[in-house]
GUDO-541022 format. One record per residue (C-alpha): x negated, y negated, z negated. Coordinates in Angstrom, 1 decimal. Each point is the difference from the previous one (the first is absolute). Last residue first. Layout:
N
(rec (X; Y; Z)),
...
***
This chain:
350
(rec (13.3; 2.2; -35.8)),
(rec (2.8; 2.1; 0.1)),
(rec (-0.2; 1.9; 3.4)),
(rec (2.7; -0.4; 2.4)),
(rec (-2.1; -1.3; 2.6)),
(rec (-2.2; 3.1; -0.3)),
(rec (3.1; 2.2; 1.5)),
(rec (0.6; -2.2; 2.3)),
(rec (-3.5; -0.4; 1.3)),
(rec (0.4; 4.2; -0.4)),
(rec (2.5; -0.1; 2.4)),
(rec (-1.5; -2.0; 2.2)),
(rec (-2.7; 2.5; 0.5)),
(rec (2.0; 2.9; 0.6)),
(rec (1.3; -1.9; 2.9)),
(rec (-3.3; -1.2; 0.7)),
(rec (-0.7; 3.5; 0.7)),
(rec (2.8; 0.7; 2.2)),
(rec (-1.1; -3.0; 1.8)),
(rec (-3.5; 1.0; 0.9)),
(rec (1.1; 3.3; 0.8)),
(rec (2.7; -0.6; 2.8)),
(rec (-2.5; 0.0; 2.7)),
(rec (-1.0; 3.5; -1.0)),
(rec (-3.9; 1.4; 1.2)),
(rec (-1.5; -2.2; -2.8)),
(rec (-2.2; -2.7; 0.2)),
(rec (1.9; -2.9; -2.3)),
(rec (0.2; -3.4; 0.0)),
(rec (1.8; -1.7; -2.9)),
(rec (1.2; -3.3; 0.5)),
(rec (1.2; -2.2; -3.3)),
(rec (2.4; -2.8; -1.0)),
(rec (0.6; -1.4; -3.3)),
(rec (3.1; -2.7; 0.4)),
(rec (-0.9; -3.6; -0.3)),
(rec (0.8; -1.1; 3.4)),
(rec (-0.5; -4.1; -0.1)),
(rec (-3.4; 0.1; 1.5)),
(rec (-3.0; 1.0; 0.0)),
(rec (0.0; 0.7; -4.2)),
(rec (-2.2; -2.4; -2.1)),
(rec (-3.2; 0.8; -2.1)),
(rec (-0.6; 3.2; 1.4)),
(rec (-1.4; 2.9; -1.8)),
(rec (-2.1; 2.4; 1.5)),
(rec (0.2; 3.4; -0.4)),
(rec (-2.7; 2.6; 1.5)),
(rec (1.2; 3.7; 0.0)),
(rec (-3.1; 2.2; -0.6)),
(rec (-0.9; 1.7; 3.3)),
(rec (0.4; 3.4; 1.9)),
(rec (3.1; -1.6; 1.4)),
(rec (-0.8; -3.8; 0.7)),
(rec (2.3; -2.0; -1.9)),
(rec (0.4; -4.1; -0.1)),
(rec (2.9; -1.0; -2.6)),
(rec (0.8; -3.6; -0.3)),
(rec (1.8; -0.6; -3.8)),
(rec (2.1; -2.5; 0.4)),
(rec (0.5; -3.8; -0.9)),
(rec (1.0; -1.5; -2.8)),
(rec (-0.9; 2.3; -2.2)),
(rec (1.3; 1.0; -3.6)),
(rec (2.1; 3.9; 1.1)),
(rec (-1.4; 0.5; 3.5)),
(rec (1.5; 0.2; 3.4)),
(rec (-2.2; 1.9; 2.1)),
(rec (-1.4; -0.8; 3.6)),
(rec (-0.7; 3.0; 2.3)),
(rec (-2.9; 2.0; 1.7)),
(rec (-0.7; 3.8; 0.3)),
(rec (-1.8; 2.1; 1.9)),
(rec (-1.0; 3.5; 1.1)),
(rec (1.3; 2.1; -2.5)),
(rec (0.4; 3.7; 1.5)),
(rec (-2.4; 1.0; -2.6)),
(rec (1.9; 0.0; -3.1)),
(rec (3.8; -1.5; 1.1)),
(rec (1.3; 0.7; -3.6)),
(rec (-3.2; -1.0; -2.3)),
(rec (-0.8; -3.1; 2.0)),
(rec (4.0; -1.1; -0.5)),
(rec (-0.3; 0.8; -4.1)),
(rec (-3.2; -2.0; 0.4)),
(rec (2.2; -2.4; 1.5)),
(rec (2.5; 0.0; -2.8)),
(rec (-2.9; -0.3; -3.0)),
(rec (-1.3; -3.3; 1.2)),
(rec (3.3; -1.4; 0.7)),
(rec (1.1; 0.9; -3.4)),
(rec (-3.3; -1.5; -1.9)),
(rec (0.5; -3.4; 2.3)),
(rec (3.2; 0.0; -1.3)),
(rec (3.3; 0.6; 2.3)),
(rec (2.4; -1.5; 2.1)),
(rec (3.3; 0.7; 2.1)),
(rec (1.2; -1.2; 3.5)),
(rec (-1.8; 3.0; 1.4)),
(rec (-0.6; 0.3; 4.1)),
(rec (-1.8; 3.3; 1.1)),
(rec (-1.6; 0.5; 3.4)),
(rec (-1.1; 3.1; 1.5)),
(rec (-2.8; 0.8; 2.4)),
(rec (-0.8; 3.3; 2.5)),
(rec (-3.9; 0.7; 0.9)),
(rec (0.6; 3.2; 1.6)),
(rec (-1.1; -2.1; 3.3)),
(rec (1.5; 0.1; 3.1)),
(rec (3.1; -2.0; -0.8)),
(rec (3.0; 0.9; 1.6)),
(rec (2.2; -2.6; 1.9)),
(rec (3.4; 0.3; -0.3)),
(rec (0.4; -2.5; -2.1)),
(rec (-2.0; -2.3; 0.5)),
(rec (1.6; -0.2; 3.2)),
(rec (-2.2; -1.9; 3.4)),
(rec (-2.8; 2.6; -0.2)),
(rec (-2.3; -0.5; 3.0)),
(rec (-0.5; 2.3; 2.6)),
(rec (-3.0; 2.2; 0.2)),
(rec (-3.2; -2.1; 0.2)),
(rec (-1.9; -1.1; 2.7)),
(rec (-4.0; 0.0; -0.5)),
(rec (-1.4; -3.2; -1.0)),
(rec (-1.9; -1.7; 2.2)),
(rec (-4.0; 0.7; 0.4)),
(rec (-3.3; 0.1; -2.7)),
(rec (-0.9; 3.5; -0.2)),
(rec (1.0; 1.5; -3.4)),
(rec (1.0; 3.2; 2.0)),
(rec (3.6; 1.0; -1.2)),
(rec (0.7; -3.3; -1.6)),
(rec (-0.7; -2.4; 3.1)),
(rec (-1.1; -3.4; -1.4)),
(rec (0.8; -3.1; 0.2)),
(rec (-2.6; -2.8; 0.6)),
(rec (-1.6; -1.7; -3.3)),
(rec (0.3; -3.7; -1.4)),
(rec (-1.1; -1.5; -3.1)),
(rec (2.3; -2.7; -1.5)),
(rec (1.3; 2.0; -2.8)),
(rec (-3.2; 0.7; -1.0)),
(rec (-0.9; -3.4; -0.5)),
(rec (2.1; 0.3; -3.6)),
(rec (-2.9; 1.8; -1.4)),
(rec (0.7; 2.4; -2.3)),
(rec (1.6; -0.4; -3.7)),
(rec (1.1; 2.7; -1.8)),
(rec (-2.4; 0.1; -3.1)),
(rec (-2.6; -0.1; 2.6)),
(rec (0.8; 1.6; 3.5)),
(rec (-2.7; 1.8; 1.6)),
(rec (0.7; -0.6; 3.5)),
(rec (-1.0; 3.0; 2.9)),
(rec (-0.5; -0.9; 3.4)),
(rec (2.0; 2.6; 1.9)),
(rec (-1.5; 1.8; 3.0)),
(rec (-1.6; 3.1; -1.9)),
(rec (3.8; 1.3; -1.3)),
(rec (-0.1; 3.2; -1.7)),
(rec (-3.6; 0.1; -0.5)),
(rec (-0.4; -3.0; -1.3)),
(rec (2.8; 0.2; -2.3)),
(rec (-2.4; 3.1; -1.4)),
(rec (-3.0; -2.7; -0.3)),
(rec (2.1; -2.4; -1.8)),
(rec (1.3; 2.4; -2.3)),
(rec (-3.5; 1.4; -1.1)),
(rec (-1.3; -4.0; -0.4)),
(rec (3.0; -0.4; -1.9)),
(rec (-0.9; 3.1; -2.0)),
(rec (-3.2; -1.1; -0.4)),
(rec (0.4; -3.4; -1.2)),
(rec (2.5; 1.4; -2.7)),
(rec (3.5; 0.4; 0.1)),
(rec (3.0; -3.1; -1.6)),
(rec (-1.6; -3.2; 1.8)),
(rec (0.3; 1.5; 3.2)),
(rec (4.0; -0.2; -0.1)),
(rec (0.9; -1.0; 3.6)),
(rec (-2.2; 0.5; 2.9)),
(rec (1.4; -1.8; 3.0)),
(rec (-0.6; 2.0; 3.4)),
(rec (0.0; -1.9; 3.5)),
(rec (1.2; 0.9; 3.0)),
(rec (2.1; 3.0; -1.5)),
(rec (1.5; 2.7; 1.5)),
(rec (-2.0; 2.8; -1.3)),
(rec (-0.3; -1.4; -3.7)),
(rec (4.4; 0.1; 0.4)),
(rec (0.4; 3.2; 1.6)),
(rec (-1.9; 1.9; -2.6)),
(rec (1.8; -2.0; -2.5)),
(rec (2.9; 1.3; 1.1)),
(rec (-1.1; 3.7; -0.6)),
(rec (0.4; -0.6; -3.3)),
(rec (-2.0; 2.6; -2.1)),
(rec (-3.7; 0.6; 1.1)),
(rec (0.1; -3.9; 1.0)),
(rec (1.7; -1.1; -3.0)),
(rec (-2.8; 2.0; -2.0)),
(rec (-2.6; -1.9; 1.4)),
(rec (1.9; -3.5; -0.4)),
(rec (0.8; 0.3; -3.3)),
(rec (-2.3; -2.3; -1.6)),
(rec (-1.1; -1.7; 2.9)),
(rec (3.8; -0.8; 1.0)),
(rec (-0.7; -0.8; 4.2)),
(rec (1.8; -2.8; 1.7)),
(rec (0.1; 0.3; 3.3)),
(rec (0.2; -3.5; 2.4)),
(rec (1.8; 0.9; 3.6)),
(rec (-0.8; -3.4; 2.1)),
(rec (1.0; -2.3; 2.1)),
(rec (2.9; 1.8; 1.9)),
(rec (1.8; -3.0; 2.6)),
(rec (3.3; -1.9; -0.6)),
(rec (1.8; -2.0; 2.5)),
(rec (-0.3; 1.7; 3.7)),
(rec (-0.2; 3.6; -1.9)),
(rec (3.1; -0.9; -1.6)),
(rec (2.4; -0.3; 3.1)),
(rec (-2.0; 3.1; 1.5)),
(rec (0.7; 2.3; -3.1)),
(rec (-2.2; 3.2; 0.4)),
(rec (-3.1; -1.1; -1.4)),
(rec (2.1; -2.3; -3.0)),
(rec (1.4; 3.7; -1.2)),
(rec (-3.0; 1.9; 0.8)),
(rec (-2.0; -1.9; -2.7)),
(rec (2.3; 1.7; -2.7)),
(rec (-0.5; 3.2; 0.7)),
(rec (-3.9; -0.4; 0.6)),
(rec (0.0; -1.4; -3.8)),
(rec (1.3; 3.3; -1.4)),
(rec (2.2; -1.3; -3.2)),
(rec (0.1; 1.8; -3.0)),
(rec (-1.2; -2.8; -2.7)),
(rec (2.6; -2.4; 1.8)),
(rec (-0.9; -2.0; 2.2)),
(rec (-1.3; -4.5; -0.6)),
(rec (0.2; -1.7; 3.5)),
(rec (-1.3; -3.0; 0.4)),
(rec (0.8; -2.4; 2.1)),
(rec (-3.0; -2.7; 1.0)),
(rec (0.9; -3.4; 1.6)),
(rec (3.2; -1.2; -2.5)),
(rec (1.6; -3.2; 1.4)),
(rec (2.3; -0.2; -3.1)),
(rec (3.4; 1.5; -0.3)),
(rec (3.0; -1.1; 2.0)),
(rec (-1.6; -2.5; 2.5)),
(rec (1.6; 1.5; 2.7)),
(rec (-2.5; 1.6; 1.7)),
(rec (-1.5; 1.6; -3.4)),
(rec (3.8; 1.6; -0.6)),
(rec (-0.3; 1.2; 3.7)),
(rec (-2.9; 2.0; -1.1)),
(rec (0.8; 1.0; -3.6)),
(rec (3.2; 1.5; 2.2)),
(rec (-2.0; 1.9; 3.0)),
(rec (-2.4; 1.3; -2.7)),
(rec (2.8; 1.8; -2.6)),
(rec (2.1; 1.1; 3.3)),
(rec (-3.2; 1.7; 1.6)),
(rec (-0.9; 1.9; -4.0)),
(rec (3.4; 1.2; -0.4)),
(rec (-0.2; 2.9; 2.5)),
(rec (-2.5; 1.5; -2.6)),
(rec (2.4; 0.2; -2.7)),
(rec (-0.5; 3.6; -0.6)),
(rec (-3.4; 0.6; 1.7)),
(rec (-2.8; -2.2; -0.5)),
(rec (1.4; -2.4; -1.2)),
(rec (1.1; 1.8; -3.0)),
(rec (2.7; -0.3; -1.6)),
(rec (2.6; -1.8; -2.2)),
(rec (-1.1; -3.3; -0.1)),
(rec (-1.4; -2.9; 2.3)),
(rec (-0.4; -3.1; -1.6)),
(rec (-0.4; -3.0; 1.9)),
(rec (-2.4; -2.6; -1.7)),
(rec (-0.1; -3.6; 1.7)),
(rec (-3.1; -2.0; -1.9)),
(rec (-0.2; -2.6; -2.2)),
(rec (0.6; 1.9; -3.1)),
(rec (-3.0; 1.9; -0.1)),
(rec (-0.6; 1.9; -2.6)),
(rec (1.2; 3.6; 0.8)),
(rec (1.5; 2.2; -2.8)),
(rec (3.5; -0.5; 0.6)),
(rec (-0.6; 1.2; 3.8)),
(rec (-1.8; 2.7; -1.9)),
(rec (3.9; 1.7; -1.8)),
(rec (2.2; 0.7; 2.8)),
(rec (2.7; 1.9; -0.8)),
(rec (0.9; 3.1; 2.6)),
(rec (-3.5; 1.7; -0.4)),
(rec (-2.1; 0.5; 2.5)),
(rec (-1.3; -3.7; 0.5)),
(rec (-0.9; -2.0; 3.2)),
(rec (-1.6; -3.7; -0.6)),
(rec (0.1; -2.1; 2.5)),
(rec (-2.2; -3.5; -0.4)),
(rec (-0.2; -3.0; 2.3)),
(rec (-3.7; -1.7; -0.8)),
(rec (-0.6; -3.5; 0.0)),
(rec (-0.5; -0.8; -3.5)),
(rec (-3.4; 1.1; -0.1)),
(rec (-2.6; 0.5; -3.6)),
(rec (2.4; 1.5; -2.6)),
(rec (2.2; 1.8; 2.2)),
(rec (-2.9; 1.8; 1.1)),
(rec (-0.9; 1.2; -3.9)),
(rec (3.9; 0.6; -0.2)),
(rec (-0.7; 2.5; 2.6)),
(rec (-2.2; 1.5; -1.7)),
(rec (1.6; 0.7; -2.6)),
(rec (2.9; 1.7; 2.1)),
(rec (-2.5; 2.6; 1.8)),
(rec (-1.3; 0.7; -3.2)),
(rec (-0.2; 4.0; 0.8)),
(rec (3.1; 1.0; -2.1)),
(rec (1.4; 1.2; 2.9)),
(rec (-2.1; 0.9; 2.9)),
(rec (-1.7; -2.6; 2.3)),
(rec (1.6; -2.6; 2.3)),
(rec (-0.3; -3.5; 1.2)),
(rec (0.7; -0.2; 3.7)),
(rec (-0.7; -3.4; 1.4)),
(rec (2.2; -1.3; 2.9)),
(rec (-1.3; -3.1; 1.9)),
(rec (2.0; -2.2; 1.6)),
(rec (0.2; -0.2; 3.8)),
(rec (-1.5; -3.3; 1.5)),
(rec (2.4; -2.1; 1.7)),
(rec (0.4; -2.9; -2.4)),
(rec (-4.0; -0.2; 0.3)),
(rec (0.6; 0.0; 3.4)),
(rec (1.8; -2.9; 0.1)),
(rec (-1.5; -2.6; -2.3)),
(rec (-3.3; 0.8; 2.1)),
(rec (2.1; -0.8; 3.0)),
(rec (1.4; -3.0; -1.5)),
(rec (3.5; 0.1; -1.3)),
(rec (2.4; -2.5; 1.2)),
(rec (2.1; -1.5; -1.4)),
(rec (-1.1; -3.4; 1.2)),
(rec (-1.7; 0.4; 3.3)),
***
């Protein structure tokens, strides 16, 4: 009969969506590759959580044709956990109505912190969302360079090879055969199950989004439901997070030389020493058009892009530091001191 749908038609439009968690620790390339996807499918729904309060890598994906939420200010894991059902239940009745295109893949891009069993508990334990949405897949990516010291260090990284289905390899290009061949064997260990991708310049297979695994319990690594977790946070605020990985964001109308950005964030490098964990930002700079994209792994040189035009019409330099130290308040008392100094600078004959 006319409208109608067959019963093909119909259980197609029945089928639950499926979730992919992309995750890895910050600064792994988690955001590059992403762009790689975006590159080759247009039908993906993507979510991208951040720890810091201004979002800086929903600017930094490619693909315009696709609904991007943003989800800022914590972790999904813990602080903003609660956050996650809402965030799924609306992209979902905003696909019903013809609101955003008829994505079939969501994505979910964590924070650098995040434990991935956290966050698959929150669509376990939701009824409503379990009929709509189902866990594909928990895809790892792994820095080569610092991944072995990331593991003796970060014990989030731990629980981020562990949980995997499937570990991406980021960064091979920059150690030799036999250290990849090293790190490959130790992931290996960790984690036996997961098919391991050597990405190439940041670019992996986008098939693997469409590769399927069942859920597995975290305590054993058997394959069964997800355990029940305590009660979901419904304040970000009064939620704690259960990392000492605390973030600060800093928002400066001003501008500076390339010479004067260069020498204010190794006056940042030199102040937070070893509790630097990452930091990423877009600089306004004296003679371009666009800003200056900062990418920083702690440990590492700073690598600064530039931009030939700014996202969008907010012009102001903005930058997230993340920080482990034992003091939530550290990260912003030190870009405190920091934007000082950028005033300081800004005042500088030329």
């Amino acid at each position: 009969m006319p409208g109608r749908h067959c019963p093909g038609q119909w259980a197609e439009a029945m089928a639950p969506i499926p979730v992919v968690l992309l995750t890895g620790f910050l600064g792994s390339g988690k955001t590059t590759l992403l762009n790689h996807w975006l590159g080759e499918r247009q039908d993906l729904a993507l979510i991208i959580n951040e720890l810091g309060d201004i979002g800086i890598d929903q600017h930094l994906t490619q693909g315009a044709d696709v609904p991007v939420t943003l989800m800022a200010g914590g972790c999904l894991c813990c602080v903003i956990q609660g956050s996650l059902s809402s965030t799924l239940r609306n992209l979902y009745m905003a696909r019903q109505g013809g609101d955003v295109p008829a994505f079939s893949t969501v994505v979910i891009e964590t924070t650098g912190a995040a434990d991935p069993f956290n966050v698959l508990a929150v669509l376990e334990q939701d009824p409503w969302l379990k009929k709509r949405f189902v866990w594909q897949s928990v895809i790892t990516v792994v820095d080569a360079v610092t991944g072995s010291e990331a593991l003796a260090r970060h014990p989030e990284v731990l629980e981020q090879v562990t949980a995997a289905d499937q570990l991406v390899i980021s960064k091979s290009d920059r150690i030799s055969a036999q250290a990849l061949a090293d790190f490959q064997q130790r992931l290996q260990g960790l984690n036996a199950g997961a098919p391991q991708t050597v990405a190439e310049h940041g670019r992996a297979p986008a098939s693997l989004l469409d590769r399927a695994f069942p859920r597995r319990c975290r305590v054993t690594g058997m394959f069964s439901p997800v355990a029940a977790p305590p009660a979901l946070a419904t304040s970000a605020v009064a939620a704690p997070s259960r990392h000492d990985l605390y973030s600060a964001s800093l928002r400066w109308p001003g501008q500076l030389s390339w010479a004067l950005w260069q020498a204010a964030l190794a006056q940042l490098a030199s102040e937070c020493g070893e509790t630097l964990v990452r930091v990423k930002g877009l600089l306004k700079v004296d003679a371009l058009d666009g800003p200056l994209l900062v990418q920083w792994v702690g440990g590492e040189t700073p690598a600064l892009s530039p931009l030939t035009l700014w996202p969008d019409a907010d012009t102001d330099s903005r930058l997230v530091l993340i920080t482990r130290h034992p003091d939530p308040a550290y990260p912003q008392q030190m870009l405190a001191h920091w934007q000082t100094l950028l005033t300081l600078l800004a005042q500088t004959p030329p």
